[in-house]
C-alpha positions in Angstrom: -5.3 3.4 -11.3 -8.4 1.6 -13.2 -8.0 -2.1 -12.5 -7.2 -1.8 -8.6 -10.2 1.2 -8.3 -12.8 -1.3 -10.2 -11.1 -4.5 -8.3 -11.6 -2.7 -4.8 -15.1 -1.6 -5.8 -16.0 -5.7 -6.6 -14.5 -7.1 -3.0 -16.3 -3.8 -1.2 -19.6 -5.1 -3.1 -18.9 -8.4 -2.1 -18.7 -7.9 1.2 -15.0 -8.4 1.1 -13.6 -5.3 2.9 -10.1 -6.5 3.8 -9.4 -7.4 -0.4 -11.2 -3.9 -0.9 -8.5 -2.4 1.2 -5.8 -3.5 -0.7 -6.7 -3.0 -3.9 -8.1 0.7 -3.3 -4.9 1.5 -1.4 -3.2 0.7 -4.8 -6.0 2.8 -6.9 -4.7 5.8 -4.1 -1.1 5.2 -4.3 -1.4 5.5 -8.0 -3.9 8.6 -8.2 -3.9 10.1 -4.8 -5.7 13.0 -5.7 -8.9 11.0 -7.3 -11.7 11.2 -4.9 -13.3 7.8 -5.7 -10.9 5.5 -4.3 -10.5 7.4 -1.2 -14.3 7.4 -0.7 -14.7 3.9 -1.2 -11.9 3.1 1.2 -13.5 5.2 3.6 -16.9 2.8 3.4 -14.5 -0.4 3.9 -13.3 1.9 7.0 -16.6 2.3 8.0 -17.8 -1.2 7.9 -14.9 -3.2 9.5 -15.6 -0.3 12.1 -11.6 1.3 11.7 -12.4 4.6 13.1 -9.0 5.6 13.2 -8.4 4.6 9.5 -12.0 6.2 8.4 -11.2 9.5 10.5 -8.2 9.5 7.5 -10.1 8.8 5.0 -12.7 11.4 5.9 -9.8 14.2 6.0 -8.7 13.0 2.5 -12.2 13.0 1.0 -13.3 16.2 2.5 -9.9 17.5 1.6 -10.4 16.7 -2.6 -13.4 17.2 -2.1 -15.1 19.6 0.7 -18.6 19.9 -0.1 -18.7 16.1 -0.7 -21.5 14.3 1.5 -23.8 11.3 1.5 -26.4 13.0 0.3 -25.0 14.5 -3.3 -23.4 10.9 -3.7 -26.7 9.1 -4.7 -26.9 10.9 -8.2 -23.2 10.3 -8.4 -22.9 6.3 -8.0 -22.5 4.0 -10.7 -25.1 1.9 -9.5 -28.3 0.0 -10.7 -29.7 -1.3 -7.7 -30.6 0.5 -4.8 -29.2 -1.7 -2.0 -25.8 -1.0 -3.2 -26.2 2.4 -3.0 -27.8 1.8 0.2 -24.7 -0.1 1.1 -22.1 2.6 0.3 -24.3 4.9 2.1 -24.5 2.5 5.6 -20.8 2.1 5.3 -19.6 6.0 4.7 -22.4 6.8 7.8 -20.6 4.1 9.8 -17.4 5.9 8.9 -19.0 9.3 10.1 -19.5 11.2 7.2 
């Protein structure tokens, strides 16, 4: 679950959305019921503009996870630098959550 999760989450932060795809689809298949990958696929969703794909991923995030939102995930990311929290945040809004 670790290597593709982390993997996905360097393409996504690289701009790299199709690699991000494929990797996090592995993280999924391997943990389905982890939230993370499922989140992060839905900002790849969101930015190659999939909304058939993100309306999925949506279902499956709010369905781990129902009070999840942009909002509470700020506190929540593993990130330094606020552009790429700003990043996941356009992506997931782009998705529709």
């Amino acid at each position: 679950f670790f290597y593709p999760h982390y993997a996905g989450m360097a393409h996504m932060a690289m701009g790299r959305f199709d690699e991000a795809v494929e990797c996090l689809k592995q993280g999924v298949s391997r943990s389905p019921e982890t939230l993370w990958p499922h989140v992060y696929l839905l900002v790849c969703f969101g930015y190659l503009q999939d909304e058939a794909k993100a309306k999925i991923q949506l279902a499956e995030v709010k369905r781990i996870s129902p009070a999840f939102s942009a909002a509470t995930l700020t506190n929540l990311l593993p990130y330094r630098n606020h552009s790429d929290i700003d990043r996941v945040i356009r992506g997931l809004e782009q998705a529709g959550l």
